[in-house]
C-alpha positions as CSV (number, residue, x, y, z in Angstrom):
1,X,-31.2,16.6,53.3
2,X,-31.9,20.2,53.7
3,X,-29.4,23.1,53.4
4,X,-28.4,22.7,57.5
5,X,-27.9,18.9,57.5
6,X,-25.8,19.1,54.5
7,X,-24.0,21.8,55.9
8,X,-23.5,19.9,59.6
9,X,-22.3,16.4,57.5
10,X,-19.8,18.8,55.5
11,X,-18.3,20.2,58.4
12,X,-18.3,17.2,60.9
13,X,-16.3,15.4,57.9
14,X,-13.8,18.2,57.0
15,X,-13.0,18.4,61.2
16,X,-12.4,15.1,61.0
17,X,-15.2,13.3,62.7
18,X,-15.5,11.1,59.8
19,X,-13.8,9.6,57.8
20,X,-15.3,8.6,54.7
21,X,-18.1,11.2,52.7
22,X,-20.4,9.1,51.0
23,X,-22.0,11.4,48.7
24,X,-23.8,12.2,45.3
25,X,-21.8,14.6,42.5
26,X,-23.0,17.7,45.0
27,X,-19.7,18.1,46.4
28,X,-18.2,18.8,42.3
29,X,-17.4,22.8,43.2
30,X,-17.2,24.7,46.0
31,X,-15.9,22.5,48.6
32,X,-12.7,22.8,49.7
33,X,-11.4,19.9,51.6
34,X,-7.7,19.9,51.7
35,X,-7.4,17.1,54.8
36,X,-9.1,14.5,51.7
37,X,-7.1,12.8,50.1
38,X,-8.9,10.0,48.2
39,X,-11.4,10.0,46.0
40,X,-13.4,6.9,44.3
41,X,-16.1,7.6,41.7
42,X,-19.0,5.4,41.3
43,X,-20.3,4.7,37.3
44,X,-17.4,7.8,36.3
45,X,-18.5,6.7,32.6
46,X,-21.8,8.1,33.1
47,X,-20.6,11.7,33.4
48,X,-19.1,14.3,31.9
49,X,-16.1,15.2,31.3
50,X,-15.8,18.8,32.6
51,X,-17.7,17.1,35.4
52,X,-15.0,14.5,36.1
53,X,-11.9,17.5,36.4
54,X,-14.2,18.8,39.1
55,X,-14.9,15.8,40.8
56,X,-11.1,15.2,40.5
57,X,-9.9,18.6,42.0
58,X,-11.3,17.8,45.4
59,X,-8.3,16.0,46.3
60,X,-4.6,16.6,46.1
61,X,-5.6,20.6,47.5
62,X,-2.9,20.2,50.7
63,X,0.8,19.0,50.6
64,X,-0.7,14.9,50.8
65,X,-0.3,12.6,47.9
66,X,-4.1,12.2,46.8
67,X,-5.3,9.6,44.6
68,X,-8.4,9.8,42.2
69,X,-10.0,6.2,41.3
70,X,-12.7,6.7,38.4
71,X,-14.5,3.4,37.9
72,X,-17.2,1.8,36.4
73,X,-19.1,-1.4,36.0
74,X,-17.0,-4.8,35.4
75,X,-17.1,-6.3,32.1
76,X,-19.5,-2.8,31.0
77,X,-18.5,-1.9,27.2
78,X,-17.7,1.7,26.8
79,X,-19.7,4.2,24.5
80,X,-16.8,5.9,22.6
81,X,-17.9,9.4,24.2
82,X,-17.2,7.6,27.3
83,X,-14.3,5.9,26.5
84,X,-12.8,9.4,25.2
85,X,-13.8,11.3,28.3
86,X,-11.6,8.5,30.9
87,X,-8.8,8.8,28.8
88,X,-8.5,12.5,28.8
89,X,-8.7,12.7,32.2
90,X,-6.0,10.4,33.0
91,X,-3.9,11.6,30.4
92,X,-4.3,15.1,31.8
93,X,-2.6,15.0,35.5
94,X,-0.3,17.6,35.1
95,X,-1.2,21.1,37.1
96,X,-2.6,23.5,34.4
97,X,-4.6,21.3,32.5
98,X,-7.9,22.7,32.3
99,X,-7.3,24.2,29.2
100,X,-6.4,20.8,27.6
101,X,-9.3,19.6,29.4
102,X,-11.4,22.4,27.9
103,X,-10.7,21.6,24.5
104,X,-10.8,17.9,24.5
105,X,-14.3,18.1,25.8
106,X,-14.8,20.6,23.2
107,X,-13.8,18.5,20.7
108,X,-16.1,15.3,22.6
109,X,-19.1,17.5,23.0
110,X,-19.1,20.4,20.4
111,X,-19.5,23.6,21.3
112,X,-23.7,23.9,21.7
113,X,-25.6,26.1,19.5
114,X,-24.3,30.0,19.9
115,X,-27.6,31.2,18.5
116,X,-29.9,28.7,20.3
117,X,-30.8,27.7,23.6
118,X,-29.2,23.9,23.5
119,X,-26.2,23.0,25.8
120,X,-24.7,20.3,23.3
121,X,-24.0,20.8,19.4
122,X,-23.5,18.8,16.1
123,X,-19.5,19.8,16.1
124,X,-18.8,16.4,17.2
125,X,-20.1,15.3,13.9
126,X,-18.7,17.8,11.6
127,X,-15.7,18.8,13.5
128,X,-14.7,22.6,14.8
129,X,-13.8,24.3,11.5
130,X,-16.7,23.2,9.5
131,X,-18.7,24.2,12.6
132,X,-17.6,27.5,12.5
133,X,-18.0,28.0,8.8
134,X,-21.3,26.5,9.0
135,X,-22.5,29.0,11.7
136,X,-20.9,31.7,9.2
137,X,-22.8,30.7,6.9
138,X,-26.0,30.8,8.7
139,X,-25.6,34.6,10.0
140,X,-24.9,35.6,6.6
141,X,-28.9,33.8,5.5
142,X,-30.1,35.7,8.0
143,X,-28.4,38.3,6.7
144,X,-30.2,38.1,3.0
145,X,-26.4,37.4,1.7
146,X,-26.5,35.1,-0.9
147,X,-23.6,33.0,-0.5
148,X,-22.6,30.2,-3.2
149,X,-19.7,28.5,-1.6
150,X,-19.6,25.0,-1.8
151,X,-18.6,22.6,1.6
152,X,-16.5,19.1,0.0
153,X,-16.4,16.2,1.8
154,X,-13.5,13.8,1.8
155,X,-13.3,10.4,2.0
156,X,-10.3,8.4,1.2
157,X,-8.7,5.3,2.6
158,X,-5.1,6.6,3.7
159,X,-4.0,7.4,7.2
160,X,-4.3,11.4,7.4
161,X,-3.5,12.7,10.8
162,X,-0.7,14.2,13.3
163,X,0.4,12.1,15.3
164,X,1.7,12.3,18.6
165,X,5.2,11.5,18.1
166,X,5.5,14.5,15.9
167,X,3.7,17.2,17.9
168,X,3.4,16.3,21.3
169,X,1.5,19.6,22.9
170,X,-2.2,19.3,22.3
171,X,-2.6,23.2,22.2
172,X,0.2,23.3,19.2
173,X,-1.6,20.3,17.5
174,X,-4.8,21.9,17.5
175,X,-3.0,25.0,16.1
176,X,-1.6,23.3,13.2
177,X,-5.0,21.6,12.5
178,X,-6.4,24.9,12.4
179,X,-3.6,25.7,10.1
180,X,-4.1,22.6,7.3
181,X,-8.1,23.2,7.6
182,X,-7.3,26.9,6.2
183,X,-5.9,25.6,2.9
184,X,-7.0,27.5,0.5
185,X,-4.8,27.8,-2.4
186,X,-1.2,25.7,-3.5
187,X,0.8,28.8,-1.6
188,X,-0.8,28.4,1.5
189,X,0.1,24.5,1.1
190,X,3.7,25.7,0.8
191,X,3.8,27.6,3.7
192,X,2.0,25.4,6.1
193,X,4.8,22.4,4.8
194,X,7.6,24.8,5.1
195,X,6.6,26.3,8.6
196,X,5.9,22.4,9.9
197,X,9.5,21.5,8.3
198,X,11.1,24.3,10.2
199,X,9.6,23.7,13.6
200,X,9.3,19.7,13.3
201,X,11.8,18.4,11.3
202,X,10.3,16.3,8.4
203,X,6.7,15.5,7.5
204,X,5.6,12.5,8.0
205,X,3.3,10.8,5.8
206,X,-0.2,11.2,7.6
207,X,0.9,14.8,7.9
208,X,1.2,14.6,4.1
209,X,-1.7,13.1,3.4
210,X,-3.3,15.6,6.0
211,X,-1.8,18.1,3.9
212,X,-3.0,17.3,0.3
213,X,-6.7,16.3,1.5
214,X,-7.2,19.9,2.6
215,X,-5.6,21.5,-0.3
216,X,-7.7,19.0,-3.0
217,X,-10.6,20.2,-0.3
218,X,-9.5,24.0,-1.4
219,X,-9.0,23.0,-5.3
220,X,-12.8,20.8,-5.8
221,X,-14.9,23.5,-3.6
222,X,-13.7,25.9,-6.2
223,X,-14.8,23.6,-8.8
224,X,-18.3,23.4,-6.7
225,X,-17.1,19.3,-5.9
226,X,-19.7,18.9,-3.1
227,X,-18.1,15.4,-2.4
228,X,-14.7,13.4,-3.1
229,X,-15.3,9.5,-2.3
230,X,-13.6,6.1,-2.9
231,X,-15.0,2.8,-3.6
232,X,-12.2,0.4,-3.8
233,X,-10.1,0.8,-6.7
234,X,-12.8,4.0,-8.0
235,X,-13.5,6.9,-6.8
236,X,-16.7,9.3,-7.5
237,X,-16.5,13.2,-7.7
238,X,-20.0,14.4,-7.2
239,X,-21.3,18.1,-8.7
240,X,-23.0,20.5,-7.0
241,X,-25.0,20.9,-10.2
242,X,-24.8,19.9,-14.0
243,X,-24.3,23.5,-14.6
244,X,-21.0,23.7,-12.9
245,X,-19.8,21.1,-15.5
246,X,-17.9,22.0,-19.5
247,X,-18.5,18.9,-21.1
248,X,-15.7,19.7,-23.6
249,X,-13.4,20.4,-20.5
250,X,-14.0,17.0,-19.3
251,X,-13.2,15.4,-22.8
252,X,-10.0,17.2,-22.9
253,X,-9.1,16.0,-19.3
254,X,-10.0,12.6,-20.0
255,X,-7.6,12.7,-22.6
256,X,-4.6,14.1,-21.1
257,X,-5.4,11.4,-18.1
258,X,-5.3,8.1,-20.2
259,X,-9.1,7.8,-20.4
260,X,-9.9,7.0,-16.7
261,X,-12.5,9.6,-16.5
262,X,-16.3,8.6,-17.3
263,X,-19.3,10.7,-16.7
264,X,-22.6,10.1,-14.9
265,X,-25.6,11.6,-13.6
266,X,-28.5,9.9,-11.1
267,X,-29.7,13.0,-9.0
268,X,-26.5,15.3,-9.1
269,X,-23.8,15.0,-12.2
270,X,-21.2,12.4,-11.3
271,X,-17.3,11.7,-12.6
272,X,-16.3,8.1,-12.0
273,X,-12.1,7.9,-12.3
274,X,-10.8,4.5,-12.1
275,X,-7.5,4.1,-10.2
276,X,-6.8,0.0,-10.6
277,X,-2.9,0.4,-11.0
278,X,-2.6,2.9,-8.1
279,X,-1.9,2.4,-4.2
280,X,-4.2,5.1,-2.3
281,X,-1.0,7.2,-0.8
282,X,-0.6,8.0,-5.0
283,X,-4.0,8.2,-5.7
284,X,-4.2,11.1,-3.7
285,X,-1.5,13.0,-5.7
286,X,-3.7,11.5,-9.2
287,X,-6.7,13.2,-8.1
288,X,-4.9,16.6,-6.9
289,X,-3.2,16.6,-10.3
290,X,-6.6,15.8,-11.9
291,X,-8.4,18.6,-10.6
292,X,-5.5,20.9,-11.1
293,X,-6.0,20.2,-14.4
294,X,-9.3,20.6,-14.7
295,X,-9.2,24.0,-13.0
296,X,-6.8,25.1,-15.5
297,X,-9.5,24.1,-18.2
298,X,-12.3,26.1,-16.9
299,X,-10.0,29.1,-16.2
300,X,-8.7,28.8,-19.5
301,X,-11.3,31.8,-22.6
């Protein structure tokens, strides 16, 4: 159609002379059409979800009760993106939630390359904070300043996350997120566990867990630990490089720690600490005393 047809169908259906609009995404923003007040979406899985709020604000803009139908495709299986982006917007009905919107499709999407020219980014993958510091990072190359730091990855089978029972406002959850990413030292563990305690009553034990993982994170990037991982009852602390690593430190540890520390070394130096007699909630608090310890060591002329 060209711009006068579309413009002739718009207004015969908003006067009334229709009743039904059937129509591609075009009608997304702009079109205000408070007399509607149904809307069905075709494949909704297929689109976005900053595009589904639009789609869905085209109804329920008079005093009617309007109803939004998103479907798609009997017996169709869900990408998780997908899957994520119908929940959110039926979770989010309440007036005001574009900014919960926002940020949940920030958090589905990423947040695109600030430097570049692409619309989608790799935050999905490596989640906000780590995005940020990564983009840090990159100004300070192009900067010529020579950086050393050292990004750890966790991975460790225990349930580590806030859940909804204990913070119910997204916008606060993200918040404390933000807060337990920043971990950077035992005090700032304090504070966050003190601050949560004050405004949530008592931690629960993903929170915990939440906890510690950021502030062994804070301890093994300062030991330049690139990369924290457990293989059933083992778990493998990987070195940034061999040079990073007191061999005499280590012995000591090993000692203090009943001998479950062994060394190795393939393409980056490796230390192998066997946790047989421990359930992973504990071995969390065994590693953090570990490499307490063996920050001590190397601090220690």
């Amino acid at each position: 159609m060209d711009e006068d047809e579309l413009e002739q169908v718009i207004l015969d259906f908003v006067s009334g002379e229709a009743d039904i609009l059937l129509c591609t995404t075009i009608i997304e923003t702009g079109i205000d059409m408070p007399n509607v007040n149904t809307l069905i979406v075709y494949d909704a899985d297929r689109m976005g979800l900053s595009q589904l709020y639009q789609l869905r604000g085209r109804v329920g803009r008079s005093n009617r009760l309007a109803y939004a139908y998103f479907t798609y495709r009997k017996d169709k299986i869900l990408t998780e993106v997908a899957e994520k982006r119908l929940k959110a917007i039926k979770e989010f009905t309440e007036f005001g939630s574009g900014f919960k919107i926002a940020m949940r499709d920030l958090e589905i999407r990423g947040a695109g390359n600030l430097l570049g020219t692409r619309q989608h980014g790799h935050m999905m993958a490596v989640g906000y904070d780590l995005y940020c510091k990564l983009l840090e990072e990159a100004v300070k190359e192009v900067k010529g300043e020579i950086t050393d730091e050292v990004e750890t990855s966790i991975d460790i089978l225990v349930n580590a996350h806030i859940p909804d029972d204990y913070i119910k406002d997204e916008r606060v959850k993200i918040e404390v997120y933000k807060k337990i990413a920043a971990i950077s030292s035992l005090e700032d563990k304090q504070d966050v566990e003190d601050e949560l305690i004050d405004r949530f009553s008592d931690i629960p034990k993903p929170v915990e867990n939440l906890i510690m993982i950021s502030y062994i994170k804070s301890i093994a990037q300062n030991l330049k630990i690139t990369n924290i991982k457990q293989v059933q009852k083992d778990v493998f602390v990987h070195f940034k490089d061999a040079k990073y690593i007191d061999y005499e430190k280590l012995k000591q540890l090993n000692s203090k720690f009943n001998n479950i520390v062994s060394y190795g070394s393939l393409k980056e130096p490796i230390l192998k600490i066997r946790f047989s007699k421990y359930s992973n909630t504990q071995l969390l608090i065994v590693i953090k005393d570990l490499l307490e310890e063996l920050k001590n060591l190397h601090n220690e002329k």
